[in-house]
PyMOL Python script that loads the backbone (N, CA, C, O; Angstrom):
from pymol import cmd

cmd.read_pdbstr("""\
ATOM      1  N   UNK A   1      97.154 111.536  84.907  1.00  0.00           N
ATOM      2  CA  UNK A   1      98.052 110.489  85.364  1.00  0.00           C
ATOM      3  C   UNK A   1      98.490 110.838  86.773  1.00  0.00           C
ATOM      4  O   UNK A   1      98.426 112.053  86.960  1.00  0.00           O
ATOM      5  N   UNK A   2      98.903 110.169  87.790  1.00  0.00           N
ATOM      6  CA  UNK A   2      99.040 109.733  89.330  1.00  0.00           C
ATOM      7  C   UNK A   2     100.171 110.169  89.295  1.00  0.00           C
ATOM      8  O   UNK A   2     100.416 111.032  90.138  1.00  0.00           O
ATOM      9  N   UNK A   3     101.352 109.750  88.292  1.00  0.00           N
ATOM     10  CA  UNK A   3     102.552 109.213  88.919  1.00  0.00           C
ATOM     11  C   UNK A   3     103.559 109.559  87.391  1.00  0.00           C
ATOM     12  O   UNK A   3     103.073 109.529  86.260  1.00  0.00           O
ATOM     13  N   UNK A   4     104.435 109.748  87.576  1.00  0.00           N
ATOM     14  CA  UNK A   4     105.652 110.325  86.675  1.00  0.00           C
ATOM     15  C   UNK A   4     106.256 108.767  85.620  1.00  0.00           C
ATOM     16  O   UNK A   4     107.394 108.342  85.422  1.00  0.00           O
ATOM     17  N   UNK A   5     104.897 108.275  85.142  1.00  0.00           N
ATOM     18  CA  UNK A   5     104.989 107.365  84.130  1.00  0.00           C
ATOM     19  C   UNK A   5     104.423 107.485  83.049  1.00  0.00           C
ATOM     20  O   UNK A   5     103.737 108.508  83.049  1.00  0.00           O
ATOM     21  N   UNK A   6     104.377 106.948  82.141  1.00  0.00           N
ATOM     22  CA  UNK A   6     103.898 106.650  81.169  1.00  0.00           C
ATOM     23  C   UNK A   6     101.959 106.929  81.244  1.00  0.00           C
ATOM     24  O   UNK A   6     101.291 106.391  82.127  1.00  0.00           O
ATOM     25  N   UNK A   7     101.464 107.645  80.390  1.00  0.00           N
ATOM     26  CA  UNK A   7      99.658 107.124  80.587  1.00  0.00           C
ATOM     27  C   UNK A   7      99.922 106.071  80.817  1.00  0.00           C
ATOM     28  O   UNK A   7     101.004 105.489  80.894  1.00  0.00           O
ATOM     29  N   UNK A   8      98.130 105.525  81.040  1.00  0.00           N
ATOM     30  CA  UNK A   8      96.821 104.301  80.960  1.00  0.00           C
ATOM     31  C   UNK A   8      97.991 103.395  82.393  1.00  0.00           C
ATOM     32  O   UNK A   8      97.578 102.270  82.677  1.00  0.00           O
ATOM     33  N   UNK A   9      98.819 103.688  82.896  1.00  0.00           N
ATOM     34  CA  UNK A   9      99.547 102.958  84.363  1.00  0.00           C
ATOM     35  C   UNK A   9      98.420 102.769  85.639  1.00  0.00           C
ATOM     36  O   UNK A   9      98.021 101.766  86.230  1.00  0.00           O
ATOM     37  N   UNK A  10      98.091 104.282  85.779  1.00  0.00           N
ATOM     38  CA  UNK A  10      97.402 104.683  87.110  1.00  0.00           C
ATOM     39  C   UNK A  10      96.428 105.669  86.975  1.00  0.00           C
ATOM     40  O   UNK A  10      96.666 106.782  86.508  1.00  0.00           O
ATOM     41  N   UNK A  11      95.279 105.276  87.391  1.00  0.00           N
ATOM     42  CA  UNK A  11      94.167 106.151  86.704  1.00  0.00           C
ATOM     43  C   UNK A  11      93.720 106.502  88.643  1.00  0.00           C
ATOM     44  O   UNK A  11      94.073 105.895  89.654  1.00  0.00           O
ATOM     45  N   UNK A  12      93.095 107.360  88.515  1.00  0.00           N
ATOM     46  CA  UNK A  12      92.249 107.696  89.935  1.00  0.00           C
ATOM     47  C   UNK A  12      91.175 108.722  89.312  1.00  0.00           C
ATOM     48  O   UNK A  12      91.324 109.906  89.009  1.00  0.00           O
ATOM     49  N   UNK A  13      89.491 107.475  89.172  1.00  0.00           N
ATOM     50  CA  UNK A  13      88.640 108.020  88.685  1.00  0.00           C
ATOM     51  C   UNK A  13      87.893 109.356  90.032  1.00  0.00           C
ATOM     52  O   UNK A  13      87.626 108.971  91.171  1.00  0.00           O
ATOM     53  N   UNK A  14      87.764 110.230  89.777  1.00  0.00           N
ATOM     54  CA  UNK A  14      87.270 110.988  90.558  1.00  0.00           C
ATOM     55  C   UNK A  14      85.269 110.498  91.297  1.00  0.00           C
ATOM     56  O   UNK A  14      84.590 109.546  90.910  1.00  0.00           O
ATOM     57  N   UNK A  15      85.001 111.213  92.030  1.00  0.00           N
ATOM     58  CA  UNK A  15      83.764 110.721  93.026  1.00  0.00           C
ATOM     59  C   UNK A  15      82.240 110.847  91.670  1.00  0.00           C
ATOM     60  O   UNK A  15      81.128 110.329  91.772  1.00  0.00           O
ATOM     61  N   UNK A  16      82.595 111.410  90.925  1.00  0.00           N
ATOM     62  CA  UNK A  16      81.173 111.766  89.852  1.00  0.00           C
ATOM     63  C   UNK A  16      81.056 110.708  89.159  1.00  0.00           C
ATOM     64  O   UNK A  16      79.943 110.619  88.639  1.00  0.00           O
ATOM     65  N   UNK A  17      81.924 109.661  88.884  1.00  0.00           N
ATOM     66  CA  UNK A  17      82.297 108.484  88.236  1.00  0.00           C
ATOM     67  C   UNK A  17      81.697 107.313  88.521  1.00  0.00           C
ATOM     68  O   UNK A  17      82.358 106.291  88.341  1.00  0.00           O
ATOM     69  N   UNK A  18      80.382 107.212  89.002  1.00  0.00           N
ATOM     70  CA  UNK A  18      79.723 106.224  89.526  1.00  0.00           C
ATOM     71  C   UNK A  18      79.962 104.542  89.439  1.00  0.00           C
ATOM     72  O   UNK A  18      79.801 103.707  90.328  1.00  0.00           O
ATOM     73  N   UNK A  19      80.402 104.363  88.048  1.00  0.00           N
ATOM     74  CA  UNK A  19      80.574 102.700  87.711  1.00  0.00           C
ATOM     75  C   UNK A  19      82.221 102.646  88.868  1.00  0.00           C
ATOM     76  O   UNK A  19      82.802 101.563  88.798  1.00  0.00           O
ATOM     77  N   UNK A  20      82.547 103.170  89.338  1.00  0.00           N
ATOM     78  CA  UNK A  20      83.761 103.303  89.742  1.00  0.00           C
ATOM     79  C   UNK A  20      83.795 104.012  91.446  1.00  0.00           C
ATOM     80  O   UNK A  20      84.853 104.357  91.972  1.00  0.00           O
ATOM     81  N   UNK A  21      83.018 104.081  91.839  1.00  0.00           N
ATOM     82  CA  UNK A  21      83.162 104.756  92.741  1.00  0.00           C
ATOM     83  C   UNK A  21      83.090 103.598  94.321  1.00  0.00           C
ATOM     84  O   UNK A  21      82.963 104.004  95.476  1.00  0.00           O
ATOM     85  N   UNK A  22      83.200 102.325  93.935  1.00  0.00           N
ATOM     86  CA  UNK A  22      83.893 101.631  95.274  1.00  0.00           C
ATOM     87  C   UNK A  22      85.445 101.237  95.266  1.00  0.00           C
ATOM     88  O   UNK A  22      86.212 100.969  96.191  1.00  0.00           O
ATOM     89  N   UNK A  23      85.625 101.304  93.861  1.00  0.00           N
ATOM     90  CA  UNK A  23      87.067 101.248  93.559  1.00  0.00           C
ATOM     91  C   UNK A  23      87.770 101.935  92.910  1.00  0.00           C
ATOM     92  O   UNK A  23      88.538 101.382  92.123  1.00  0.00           O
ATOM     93  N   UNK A  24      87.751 103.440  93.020  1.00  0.00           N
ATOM     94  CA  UNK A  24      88.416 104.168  91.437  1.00  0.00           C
ATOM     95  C   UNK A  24      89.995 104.315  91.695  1.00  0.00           C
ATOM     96  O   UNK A  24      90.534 105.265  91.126  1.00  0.00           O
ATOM     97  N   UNK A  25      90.597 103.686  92.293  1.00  0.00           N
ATOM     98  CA  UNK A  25      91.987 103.908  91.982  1.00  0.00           C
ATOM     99  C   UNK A  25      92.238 102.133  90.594  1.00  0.00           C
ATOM    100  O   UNK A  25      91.944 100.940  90.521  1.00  0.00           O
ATOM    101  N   UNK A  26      92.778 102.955  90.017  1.00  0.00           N
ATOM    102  CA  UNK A  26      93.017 101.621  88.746  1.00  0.00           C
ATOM    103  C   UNK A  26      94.142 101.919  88.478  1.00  0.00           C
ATOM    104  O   UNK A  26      94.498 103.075  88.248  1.00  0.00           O
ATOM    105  N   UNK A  27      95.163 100.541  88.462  1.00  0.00           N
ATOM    106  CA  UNK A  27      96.627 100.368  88.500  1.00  0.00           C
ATOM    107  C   UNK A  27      97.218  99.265  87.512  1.00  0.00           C
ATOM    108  O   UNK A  27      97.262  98.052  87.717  1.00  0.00           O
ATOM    109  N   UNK A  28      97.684  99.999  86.343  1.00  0.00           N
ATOM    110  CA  UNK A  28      98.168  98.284  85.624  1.00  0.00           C
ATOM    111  C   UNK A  28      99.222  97.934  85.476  1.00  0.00           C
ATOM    112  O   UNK A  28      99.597  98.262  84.350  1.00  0.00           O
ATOM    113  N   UNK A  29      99.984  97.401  86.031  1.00  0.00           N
ATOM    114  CA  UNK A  29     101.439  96.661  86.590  1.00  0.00           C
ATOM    115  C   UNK A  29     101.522  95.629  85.338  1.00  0.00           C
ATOM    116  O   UNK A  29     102.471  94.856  85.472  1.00  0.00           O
ATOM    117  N   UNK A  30     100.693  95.404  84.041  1.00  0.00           N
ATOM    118  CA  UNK A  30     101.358  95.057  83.095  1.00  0.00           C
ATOM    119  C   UNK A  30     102.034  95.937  82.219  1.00  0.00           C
ATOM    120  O   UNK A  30     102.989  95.368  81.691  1.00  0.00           O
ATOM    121  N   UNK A  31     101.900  97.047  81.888  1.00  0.00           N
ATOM    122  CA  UNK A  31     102.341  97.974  80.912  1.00  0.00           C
ATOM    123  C   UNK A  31     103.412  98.196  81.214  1.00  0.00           C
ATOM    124  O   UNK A  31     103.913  98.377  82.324  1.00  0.00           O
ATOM    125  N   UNK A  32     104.000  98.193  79.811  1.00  0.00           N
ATOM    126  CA  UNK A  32     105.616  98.278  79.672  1.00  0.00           C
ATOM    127  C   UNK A  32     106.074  99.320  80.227  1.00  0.00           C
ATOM    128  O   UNK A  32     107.217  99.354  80.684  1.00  0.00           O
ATOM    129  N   UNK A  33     105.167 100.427  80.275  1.00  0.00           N
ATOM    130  CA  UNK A  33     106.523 101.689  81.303  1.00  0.00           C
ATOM    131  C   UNK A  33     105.598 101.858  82.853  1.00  0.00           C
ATOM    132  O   UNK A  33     105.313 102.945  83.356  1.00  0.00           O
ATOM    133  N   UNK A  34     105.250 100.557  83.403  1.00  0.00           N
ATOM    134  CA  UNK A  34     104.861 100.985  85.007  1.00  0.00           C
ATOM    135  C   UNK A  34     106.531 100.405  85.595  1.00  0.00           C
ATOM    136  O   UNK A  34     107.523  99.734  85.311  1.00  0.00           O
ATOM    137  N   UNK A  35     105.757 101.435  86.802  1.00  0.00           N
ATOM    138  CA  UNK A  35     106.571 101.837  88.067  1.00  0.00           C
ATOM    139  C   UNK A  35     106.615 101.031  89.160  1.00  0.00           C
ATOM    140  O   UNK A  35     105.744 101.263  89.998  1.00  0.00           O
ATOM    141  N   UNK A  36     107.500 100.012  89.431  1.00  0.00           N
ATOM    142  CA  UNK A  36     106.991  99.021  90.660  1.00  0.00           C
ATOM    143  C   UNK A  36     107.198  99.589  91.669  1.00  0.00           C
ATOM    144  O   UNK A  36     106.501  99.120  92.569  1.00  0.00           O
ATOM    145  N   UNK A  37     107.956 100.559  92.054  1.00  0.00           N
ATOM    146  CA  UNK A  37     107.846 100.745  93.128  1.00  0.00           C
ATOM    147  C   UNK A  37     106.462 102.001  93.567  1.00  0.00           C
ATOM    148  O   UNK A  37     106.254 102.378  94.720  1.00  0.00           O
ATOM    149  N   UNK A  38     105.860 102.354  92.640  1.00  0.00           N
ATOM    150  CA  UNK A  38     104.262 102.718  92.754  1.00  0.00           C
ATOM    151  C   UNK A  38     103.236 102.032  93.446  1.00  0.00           C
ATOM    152  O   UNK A  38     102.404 102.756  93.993  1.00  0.00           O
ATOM    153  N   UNK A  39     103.060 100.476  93.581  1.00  0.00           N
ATOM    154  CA  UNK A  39     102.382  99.470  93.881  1.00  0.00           C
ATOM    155  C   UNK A  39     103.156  99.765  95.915  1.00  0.00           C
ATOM    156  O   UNK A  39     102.458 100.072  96.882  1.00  0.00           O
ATOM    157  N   UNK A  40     104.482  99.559  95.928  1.00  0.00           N
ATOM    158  CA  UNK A  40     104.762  99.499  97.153  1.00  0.00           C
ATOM    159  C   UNK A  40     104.957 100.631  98.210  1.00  0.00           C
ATOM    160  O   UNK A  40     105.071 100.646  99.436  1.00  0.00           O
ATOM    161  N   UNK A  41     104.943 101.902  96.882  1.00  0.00           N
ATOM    162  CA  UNK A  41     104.389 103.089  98.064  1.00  0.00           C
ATOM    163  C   UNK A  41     103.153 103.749  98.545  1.00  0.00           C
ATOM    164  O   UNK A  41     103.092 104.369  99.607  1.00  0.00           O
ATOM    165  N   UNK A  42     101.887 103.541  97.475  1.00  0.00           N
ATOM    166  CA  UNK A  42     100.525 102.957  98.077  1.00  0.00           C
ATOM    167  C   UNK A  42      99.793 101.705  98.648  1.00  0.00           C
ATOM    168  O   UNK A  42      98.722 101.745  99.253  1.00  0.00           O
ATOM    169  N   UNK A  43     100.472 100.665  98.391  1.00  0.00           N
ATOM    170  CA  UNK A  43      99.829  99.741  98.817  1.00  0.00           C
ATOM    171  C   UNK A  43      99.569  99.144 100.284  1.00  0.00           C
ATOM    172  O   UNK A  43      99.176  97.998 100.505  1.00  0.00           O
ATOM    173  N   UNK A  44      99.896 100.260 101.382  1.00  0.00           N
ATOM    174  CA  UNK A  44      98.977 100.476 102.628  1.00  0.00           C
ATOM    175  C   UNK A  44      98.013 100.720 102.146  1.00  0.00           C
ATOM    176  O   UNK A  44      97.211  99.793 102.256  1.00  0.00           O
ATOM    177  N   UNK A  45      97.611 101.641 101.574  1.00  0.00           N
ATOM    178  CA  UNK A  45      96.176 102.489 101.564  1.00  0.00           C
ATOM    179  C   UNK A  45      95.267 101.819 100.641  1.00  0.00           C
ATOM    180  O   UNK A  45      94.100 102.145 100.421  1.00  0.00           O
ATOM    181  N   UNK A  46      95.860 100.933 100.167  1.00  0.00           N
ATOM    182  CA  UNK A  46      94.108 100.938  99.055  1.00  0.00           C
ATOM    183  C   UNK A  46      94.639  99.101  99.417  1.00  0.00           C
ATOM    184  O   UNK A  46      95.691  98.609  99.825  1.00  0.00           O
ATOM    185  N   UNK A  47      92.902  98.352  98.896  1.00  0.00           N
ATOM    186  CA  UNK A  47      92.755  97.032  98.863  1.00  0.00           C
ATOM    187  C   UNK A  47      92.023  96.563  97.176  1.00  0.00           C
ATOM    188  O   UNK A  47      91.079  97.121  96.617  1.00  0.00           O
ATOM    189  N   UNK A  48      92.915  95.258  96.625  1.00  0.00           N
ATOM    190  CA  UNK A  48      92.693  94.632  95.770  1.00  0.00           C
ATOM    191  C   UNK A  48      90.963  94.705  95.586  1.00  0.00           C
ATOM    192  O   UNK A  48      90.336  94.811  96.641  1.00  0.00           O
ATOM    193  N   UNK A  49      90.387  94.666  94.653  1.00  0.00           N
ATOM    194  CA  UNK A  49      89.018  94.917  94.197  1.00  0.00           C
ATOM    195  C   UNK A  49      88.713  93.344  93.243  1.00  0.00           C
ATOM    196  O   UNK A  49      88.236  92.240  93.505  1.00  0.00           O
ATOM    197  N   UNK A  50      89.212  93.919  92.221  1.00  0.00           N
ATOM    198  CA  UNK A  50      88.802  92.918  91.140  1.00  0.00           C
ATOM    199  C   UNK A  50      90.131  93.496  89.846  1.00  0.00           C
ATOM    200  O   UNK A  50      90.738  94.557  89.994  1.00  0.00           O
ATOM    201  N   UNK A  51      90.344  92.624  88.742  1.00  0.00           N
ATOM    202  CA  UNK A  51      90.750  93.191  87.431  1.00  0.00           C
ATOM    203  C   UNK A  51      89.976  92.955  86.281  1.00  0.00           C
ATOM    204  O   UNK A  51      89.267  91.960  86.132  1.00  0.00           O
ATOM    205  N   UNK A  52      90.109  93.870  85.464  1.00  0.00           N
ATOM    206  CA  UNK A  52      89.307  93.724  84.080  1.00  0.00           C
ATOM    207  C   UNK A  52      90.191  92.291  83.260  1.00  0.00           C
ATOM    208  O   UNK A  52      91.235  91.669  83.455  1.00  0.00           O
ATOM    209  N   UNK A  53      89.156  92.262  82.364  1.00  0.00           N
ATOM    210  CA  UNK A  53      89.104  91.288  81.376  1.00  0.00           C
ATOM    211  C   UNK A  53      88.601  91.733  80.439  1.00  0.00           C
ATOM    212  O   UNK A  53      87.385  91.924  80.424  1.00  0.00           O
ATOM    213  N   UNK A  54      89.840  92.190  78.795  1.00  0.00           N
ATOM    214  CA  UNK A  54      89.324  92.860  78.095  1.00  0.00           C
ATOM    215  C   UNK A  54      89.450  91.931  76.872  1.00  0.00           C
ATOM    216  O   UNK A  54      89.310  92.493  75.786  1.00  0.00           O
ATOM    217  N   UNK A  55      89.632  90.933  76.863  1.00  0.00           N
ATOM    218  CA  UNK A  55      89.353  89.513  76.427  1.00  0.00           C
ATOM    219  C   UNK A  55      91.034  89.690  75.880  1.00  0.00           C
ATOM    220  O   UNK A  55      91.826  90.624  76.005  1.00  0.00           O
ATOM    221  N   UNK A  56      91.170  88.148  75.135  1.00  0.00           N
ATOM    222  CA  UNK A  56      91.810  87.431  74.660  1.00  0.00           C
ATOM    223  C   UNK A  56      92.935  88.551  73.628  1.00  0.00           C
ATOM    224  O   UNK A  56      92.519  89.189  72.661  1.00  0.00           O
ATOM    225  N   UNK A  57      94.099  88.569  74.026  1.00  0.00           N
ATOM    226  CA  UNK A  57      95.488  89.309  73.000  1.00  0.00           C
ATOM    227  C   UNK A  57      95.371  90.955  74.574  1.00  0.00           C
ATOM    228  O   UNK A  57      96.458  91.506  74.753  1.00  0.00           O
ATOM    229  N   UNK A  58      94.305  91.446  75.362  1.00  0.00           N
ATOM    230  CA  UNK A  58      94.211  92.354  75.279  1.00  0.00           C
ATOM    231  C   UNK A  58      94.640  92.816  76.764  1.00  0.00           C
ATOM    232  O   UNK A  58      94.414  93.892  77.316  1.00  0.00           O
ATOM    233  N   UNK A  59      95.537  91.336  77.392  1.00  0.00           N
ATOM    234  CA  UNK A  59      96.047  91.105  79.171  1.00  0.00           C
ATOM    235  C   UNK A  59      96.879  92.609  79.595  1.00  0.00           C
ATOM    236  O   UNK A  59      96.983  92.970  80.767  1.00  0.00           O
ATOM    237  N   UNK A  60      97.412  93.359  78.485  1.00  0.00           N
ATOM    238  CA  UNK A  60      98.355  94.535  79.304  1.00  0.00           C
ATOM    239  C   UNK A  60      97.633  95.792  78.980  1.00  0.00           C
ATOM    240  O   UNK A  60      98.221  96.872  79.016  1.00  0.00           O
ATOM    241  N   UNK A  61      96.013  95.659  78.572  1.00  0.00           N
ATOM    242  CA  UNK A  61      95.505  96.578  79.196  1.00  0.00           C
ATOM    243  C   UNK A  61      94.454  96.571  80.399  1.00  0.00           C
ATOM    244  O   UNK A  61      93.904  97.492  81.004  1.00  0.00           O
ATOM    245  N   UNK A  62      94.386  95.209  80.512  1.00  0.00           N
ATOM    246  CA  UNK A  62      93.446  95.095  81.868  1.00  0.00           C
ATOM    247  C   UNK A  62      94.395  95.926  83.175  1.00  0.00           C
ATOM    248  O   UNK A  62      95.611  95.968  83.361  1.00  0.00           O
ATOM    249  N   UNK A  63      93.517  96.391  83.759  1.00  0.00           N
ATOM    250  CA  UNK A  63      93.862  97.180  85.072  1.00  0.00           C
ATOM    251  C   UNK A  63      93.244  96.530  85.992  1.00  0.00           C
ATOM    252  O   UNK A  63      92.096  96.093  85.914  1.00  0.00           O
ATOM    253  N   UNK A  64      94.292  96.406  87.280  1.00  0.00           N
ATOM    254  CA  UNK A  64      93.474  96.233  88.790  1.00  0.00           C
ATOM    255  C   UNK A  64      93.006  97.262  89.528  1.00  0.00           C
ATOM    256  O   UNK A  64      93.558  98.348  89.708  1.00  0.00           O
ATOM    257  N   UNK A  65      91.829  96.835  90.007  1.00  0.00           N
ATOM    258  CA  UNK A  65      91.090  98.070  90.582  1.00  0.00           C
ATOM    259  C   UNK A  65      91.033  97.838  92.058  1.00  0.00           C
ATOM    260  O   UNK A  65      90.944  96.750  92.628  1.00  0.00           O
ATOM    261  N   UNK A  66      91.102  99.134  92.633  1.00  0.00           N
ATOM    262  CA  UNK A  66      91.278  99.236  94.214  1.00  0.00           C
ATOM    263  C   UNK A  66      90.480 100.094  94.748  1.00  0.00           C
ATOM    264  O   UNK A  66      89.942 101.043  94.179  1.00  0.00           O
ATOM    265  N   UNK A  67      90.362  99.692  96.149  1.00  0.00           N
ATOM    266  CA  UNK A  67      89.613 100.656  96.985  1.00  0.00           C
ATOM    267  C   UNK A  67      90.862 101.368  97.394  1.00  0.00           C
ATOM    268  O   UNK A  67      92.033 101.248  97.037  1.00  0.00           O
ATOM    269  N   UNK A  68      90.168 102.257  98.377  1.00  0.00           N
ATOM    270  CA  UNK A  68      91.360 103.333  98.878  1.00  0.00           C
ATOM    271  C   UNK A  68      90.982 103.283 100.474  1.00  0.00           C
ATOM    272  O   UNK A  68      90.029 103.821 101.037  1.00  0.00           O
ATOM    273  N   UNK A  69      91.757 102.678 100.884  1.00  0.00           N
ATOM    274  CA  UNK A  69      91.205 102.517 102.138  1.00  0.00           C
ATOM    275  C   UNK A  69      91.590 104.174 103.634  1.00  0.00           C
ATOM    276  O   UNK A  69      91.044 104.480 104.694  1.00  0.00           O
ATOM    277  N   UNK A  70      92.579 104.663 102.961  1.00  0.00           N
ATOM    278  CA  UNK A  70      93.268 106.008 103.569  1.00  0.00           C
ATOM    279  C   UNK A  70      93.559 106.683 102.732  1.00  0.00           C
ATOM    280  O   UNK A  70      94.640 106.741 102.147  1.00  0.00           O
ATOM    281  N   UNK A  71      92.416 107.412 102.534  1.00  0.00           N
ATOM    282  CA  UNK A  71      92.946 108.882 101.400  1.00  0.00           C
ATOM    283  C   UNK A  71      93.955 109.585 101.521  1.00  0.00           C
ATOM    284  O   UNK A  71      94.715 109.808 100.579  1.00  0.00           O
ATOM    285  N   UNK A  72      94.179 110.211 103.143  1.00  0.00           N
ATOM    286  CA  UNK A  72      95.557 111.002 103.209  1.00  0.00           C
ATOM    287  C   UNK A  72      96.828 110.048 103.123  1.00  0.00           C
ATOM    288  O   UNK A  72      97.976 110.401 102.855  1.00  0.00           O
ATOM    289  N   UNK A  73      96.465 109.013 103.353  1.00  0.00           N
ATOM    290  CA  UNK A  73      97.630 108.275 103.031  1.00  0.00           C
ATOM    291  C   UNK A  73      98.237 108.322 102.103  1.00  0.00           C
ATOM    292  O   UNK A  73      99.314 108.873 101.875  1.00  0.00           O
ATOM    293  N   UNK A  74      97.226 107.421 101.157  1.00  0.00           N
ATOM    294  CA  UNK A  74      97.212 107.484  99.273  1.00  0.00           C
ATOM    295  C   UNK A  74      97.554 109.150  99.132  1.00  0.00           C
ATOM    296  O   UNK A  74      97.341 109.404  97.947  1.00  0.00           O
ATOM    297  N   UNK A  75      97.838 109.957  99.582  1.00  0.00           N
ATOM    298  CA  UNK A  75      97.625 111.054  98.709  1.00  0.00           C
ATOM    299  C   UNK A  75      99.013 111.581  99.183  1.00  0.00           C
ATOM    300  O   UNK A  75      99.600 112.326  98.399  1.00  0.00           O
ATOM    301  N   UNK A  76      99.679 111.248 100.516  1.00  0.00           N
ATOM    302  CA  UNK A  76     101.046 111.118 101.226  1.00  0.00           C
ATOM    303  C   UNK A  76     102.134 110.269 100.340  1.00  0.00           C
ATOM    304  O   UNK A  76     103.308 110.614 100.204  1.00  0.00           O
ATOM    305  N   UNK A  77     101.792 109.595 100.008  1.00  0.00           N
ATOM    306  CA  UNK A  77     102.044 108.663  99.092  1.00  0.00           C
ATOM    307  C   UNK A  77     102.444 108.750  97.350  1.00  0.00           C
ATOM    308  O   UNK A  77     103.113 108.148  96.510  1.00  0.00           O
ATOM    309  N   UNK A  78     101.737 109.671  97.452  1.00  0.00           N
ATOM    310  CA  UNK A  78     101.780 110.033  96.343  1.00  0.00           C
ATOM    311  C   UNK A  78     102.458 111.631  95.953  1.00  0.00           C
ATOM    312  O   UNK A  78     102.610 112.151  94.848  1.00  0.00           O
ATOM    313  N   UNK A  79     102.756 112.109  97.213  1.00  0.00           N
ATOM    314  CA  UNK A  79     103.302 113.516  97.161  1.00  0.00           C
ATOM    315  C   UNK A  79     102.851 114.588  96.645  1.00  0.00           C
ATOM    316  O   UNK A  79     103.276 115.516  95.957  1.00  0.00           O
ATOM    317  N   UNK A  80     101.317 114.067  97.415  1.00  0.00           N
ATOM    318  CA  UNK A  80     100.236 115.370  97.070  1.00  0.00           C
ATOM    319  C   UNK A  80      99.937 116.222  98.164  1.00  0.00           C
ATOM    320  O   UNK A  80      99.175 117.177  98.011  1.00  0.00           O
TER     321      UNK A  80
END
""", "prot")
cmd.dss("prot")
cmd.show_as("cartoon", "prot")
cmd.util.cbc("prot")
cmd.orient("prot")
């Protein structure tokens, strides 16, 4: 986990992760214990991708997926 929440919030798939590797930062701003202000202290650094669709009843586990457009940023950001 990214960030001092709850799992399945904020995932950052690492570079070996191929299905994932134009967008592996994944962020889901539906789940009951995310962090909004997470979204507004990376969201210089990375750009909207796409979100999953894990069909029908299953909307607060779809995640949005991002590029990372400034790693040291994202990673400034994150208080790494």
């Amino acid at each position: 986990q990214l960030h001092s929440q709850a799992t399945n919030c904020a995932v950052l798939y690492g570079p070996e992760v191929r299905a994932y590797s134009s967008a592996p930062l994944h962020l889901n701003p539906r789940a009951r214990s995310w962090n909004v202000g997470l979204l507004e202290q990376v969201g210089p650094h990375i750009q909207y991708v796409q979100t999953d669709n894990k069909g029908p009843g299953r909307d607060a586990s779809n995640f949005d997926h991002y590029r990372v457009l400034d790693w040291d940023g994202l990673a400034g950001a994150l208080g790494l």
